[in-house]
Structures are given as C-alpha cells and as structure tokens.
Backbone as JSON, one array per atom type, in Angstrom:
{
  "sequence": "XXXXXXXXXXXXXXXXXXXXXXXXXXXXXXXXXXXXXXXXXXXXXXXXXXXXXXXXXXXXXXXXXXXXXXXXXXXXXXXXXXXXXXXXXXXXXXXXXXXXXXXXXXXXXXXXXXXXXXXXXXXX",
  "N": [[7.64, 15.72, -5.37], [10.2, 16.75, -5.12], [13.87, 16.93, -5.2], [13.73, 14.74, -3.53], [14.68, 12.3, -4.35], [14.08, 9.48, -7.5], [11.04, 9.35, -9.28], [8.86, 6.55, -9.5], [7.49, 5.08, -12.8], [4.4, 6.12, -14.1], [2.7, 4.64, -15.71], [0.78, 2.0, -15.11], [1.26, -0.56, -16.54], [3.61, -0.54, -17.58], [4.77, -2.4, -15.19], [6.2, -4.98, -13.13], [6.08, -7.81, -10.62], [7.65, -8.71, -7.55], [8.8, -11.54, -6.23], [7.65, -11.61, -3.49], [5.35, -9.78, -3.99], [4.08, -11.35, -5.6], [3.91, -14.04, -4.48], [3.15, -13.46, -1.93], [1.58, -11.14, -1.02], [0.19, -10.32, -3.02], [-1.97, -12.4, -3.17], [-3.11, -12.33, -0.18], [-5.44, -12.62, 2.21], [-6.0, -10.4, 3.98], [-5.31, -8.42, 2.96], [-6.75, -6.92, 0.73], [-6.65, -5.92, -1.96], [-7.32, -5.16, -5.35], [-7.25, -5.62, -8.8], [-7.67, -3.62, -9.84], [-7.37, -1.47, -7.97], [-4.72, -1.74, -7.78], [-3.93, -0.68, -9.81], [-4.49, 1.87, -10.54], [-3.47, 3.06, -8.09], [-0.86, 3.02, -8.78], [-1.22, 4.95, -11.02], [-2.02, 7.0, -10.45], [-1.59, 7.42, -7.78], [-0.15, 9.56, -4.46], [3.18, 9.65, -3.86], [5.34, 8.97, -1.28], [6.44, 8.95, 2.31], [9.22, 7.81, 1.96], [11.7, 7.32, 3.8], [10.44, 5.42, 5.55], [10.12, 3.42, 3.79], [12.11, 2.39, 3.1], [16.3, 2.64, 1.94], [16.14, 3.63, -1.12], [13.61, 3.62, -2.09], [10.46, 3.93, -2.45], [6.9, 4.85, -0.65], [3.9, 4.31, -2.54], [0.7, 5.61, -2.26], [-3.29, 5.81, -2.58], [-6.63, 6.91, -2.05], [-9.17, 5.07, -1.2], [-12.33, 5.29, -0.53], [-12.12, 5.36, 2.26], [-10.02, 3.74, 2.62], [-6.91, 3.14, 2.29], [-4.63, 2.38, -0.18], [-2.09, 1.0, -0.46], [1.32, 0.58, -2.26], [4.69, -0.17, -2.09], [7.61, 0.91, -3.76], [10.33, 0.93, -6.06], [12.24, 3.37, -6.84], [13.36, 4.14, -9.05], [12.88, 2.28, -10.88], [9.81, -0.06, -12.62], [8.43, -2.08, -10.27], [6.73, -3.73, -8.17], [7.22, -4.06, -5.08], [5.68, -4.53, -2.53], [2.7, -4.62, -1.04], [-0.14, -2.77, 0.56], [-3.25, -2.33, 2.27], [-4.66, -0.2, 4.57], [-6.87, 1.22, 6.65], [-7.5, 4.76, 6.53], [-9.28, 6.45, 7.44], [-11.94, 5.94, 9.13], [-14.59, 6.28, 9.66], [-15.7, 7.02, 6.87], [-15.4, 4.89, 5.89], [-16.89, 3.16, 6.96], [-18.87, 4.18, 6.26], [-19.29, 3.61, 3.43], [-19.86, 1.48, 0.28], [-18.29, -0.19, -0.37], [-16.66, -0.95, 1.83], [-17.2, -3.79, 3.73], [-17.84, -4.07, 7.24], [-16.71, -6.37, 8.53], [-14.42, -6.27, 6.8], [-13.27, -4.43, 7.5], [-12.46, -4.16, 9.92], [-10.55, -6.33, 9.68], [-8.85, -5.47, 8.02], [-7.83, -3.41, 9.74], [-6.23, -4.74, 11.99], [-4.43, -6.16, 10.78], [-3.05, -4.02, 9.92], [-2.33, -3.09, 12.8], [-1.11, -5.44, 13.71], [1.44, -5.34, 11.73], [2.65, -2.76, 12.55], [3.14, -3.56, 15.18], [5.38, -5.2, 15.05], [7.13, -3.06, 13.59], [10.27, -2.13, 13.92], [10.21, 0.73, 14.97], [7.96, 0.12, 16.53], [8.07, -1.36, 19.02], [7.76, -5.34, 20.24], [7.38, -6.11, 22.69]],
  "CA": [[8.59, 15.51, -4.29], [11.17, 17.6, -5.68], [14.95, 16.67, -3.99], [13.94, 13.15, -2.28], [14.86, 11.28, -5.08], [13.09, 9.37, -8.44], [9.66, 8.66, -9.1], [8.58, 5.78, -10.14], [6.3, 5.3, -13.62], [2.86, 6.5, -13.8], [1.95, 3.77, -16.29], [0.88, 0.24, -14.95], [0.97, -1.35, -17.92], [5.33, -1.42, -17.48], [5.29, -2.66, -14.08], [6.85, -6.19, -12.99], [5.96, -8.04, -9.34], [8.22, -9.13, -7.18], [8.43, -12.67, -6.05], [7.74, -11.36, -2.49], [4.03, -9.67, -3.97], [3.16, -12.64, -6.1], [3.55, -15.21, -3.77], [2.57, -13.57, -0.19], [1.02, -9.81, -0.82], [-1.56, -10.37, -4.02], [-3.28, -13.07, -2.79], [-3.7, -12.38, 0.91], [-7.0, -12.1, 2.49], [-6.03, -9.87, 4.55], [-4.5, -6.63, 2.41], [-7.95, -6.81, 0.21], [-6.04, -5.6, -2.86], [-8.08, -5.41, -6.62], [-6.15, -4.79, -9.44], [-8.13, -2.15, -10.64], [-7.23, -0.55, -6.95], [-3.39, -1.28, -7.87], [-3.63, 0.02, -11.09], [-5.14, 3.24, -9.79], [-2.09, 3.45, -7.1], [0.23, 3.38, -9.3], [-1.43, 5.43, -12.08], [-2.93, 8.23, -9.43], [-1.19, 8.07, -6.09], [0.76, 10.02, -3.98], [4.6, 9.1, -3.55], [5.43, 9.42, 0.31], [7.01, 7.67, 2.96], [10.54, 7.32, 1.72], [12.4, 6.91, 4.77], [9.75, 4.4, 6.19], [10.1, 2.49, 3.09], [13.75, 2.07, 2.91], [16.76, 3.22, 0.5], [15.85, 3.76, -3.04], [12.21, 3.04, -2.44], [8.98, 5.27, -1.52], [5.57, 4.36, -0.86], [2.89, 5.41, -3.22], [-0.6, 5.83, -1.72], [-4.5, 6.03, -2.95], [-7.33, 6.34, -0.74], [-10.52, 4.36, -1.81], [-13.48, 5.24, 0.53], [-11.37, 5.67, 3.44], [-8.59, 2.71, 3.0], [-5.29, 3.02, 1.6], [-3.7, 1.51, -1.2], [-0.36, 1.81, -0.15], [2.45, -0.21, -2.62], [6.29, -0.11, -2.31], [8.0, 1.06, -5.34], [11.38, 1.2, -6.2], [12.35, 5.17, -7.03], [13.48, 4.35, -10.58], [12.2, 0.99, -11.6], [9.18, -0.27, -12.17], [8.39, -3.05, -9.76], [5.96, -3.45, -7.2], [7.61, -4.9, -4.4], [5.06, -5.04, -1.85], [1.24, -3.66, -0.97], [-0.91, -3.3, 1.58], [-4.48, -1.51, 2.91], [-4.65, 0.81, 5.51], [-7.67, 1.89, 7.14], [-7.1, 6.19, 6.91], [-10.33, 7.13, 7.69], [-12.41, 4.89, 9.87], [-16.02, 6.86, 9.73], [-15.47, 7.16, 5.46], [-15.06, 3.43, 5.05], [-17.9, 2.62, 7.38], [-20.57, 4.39, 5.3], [-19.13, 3.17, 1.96], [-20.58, 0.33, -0.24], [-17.1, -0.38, -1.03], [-15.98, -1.63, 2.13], [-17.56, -4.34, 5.26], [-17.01, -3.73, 8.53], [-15.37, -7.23, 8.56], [-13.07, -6.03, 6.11], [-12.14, -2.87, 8.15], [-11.79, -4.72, 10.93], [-9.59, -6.91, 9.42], [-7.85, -4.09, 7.74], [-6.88, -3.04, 10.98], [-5.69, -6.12, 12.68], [-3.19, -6.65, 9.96], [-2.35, -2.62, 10.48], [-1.74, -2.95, 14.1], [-0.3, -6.33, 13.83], [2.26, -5.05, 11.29], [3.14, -2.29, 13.0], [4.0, -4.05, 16.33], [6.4, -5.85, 14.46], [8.55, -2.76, 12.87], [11.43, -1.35, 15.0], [9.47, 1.73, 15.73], [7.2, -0.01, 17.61], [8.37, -2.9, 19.35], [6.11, -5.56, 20.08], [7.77, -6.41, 23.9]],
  "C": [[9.98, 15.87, -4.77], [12.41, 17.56, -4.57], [15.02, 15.52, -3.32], [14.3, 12.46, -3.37], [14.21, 11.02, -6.48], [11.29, 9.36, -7.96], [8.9, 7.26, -10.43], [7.62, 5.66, -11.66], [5.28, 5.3, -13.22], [2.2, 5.28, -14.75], [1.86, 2.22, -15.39], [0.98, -0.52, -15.81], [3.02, -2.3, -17.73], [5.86, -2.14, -16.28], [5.71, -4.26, -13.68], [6.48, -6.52, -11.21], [6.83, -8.77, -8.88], [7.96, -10.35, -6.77], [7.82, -12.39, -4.72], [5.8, -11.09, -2.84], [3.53, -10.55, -4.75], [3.22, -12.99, -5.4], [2.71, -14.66, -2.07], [1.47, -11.72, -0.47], [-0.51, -10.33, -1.77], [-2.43, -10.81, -3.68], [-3.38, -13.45, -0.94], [-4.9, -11.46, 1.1], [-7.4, -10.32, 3.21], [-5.76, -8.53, 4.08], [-5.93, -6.06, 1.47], [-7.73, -5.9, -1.0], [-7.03, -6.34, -4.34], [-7.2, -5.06, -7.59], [-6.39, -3.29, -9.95], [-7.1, -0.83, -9.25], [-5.01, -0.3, -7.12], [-3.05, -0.42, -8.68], [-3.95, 1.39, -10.96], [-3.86, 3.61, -9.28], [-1.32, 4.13, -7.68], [-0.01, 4.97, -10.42], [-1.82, 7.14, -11.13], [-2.52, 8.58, -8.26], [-0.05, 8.49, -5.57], [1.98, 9.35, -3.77], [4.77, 9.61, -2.14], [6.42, 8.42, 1.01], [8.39, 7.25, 2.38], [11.56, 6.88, 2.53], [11.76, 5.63, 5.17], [10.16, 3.79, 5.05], [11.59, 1.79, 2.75], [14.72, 2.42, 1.44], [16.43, 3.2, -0.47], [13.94, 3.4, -3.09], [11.47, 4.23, -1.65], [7.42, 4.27, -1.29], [4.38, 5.03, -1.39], [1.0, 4.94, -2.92], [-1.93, 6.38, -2.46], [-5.44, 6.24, -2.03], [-8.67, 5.91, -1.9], [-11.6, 4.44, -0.62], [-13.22, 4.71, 1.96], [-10.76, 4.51, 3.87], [-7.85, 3.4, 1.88], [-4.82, 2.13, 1.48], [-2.78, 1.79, -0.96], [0.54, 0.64, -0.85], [3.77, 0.45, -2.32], [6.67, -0.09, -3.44], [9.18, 1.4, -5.25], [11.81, 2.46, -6.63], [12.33, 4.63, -8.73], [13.15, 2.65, -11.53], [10.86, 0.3, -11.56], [8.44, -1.39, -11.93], [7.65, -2.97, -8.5], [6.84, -4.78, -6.03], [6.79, -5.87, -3.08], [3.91, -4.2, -1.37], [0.65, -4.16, 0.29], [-2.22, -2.04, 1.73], [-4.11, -1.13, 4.12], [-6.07, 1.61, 5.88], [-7.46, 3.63, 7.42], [-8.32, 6.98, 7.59], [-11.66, 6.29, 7.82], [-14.51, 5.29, 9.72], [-16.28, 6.99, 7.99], [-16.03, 5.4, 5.33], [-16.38, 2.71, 5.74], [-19.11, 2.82, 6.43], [-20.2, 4.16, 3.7], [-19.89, 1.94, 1.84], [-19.5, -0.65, -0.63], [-16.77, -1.65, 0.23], [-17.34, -2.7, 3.49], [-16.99, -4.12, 6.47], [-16.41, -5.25, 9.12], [-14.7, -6.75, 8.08], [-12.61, -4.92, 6.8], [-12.18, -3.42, 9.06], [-9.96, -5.84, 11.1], [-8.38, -6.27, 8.79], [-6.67, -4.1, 8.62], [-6.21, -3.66, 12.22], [-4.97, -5.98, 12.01], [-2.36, -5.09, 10.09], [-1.62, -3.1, 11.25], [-0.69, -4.7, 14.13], [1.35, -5.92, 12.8], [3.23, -3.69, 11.97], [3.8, -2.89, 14.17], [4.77, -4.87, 15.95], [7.38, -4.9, 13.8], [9.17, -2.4, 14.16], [11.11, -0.16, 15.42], [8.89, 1.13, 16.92], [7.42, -1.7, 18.32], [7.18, -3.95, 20.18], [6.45, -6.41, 21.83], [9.11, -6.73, 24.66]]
}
C-alpha cells in the first residue's frame, strides 16, 4: 500500500492489546476470534480499509474458510486495538469444518448489527 501511510509489524510476537480488545473484543462470543486466527492476521493479512478505520490506523484482514479476521492496527505501532469476524463468503464457510452455521449466523448478526450503528449507515 505504497503512499497511504505505515504498516504495521508482521511479527505477533511484539504486539500489545488494548484495554478496549482485552476487556470487550477477545472474549466475545460473538467475534469467534482464536489466537492462532489473530496471529495469522497479523503475520499474513492484507492491510486495507484505512479511511474506514480512522486516522493513523488501517484494518488488516485474513480470510479463514470464508470469514474474516479483520483487526485494527495502528499504522506504526504495534497494538491491536480492536477485532472482529466477518462473514466474506457465505457458500465457503457453509461447507467448511471450520465454521457452524450458528456461528455464521451469528457472525452476521453482529455484522449487520454493527454496521447499523456506523454513520454510514444509520440505524433510523
């Protein structure tokens, strides 16, 4: 991404969590976050989303048998501020072993519920 800015480290090993993903991101039911799947993220996934994520930060993306690992990362420090799953590919994740179709349902409840909550999409 040559011109938008830093990129965060590729190692997980130096990374630090914010009080924001210890206490409310890691251990919700709902984001279905492993570490192996963070450690991957960080170590393997795309940087994107910089505007959506706000100044100085990007969002760096994995896909795992058609969800997305998607964390918040600060451009030049490394700190996970906040993570979440993403259903990308709805027919992928069904025929995996990986995921339940509770869990992609629930996936995508916490999707659509998060979205009707940003300022893109208002929720009435």
């Amino acid at each position: 991404m040559t011109g938008c800015g830093g990129s965060p480290p590729r190692d997980p090993g130096v990374y630090s969590q914010s009080t924001h993903y210890e206490d409310d991101a890691q251990d919700d039911p709902m984001r279905f976050f492993t570490e192996s799947m963070v450690r991957e993220t960080i170590r393997d996934g795309e940087d994107c989303d910089r505007v959506e994520a706000g100044p100085g930060r990007l969002r760096r993306r994995k896909t795992f048998d058609g969800v997305d690992a998607v964390l918040v990362l600060p451009e030049h420090e490394p700190l996970i501020i906040t993570g979440w799953t993403e259903v990308s590919d709805f027919t992928t994740a069904l025929r995996s072993s990986r995921w339940t179709q509770e869990q992609i349902r629930t996936i995508q409840a916490f999707q659509n519920y998060e979205h009707k909550k940003s300022p893109q999409h208002p929720s009435g």
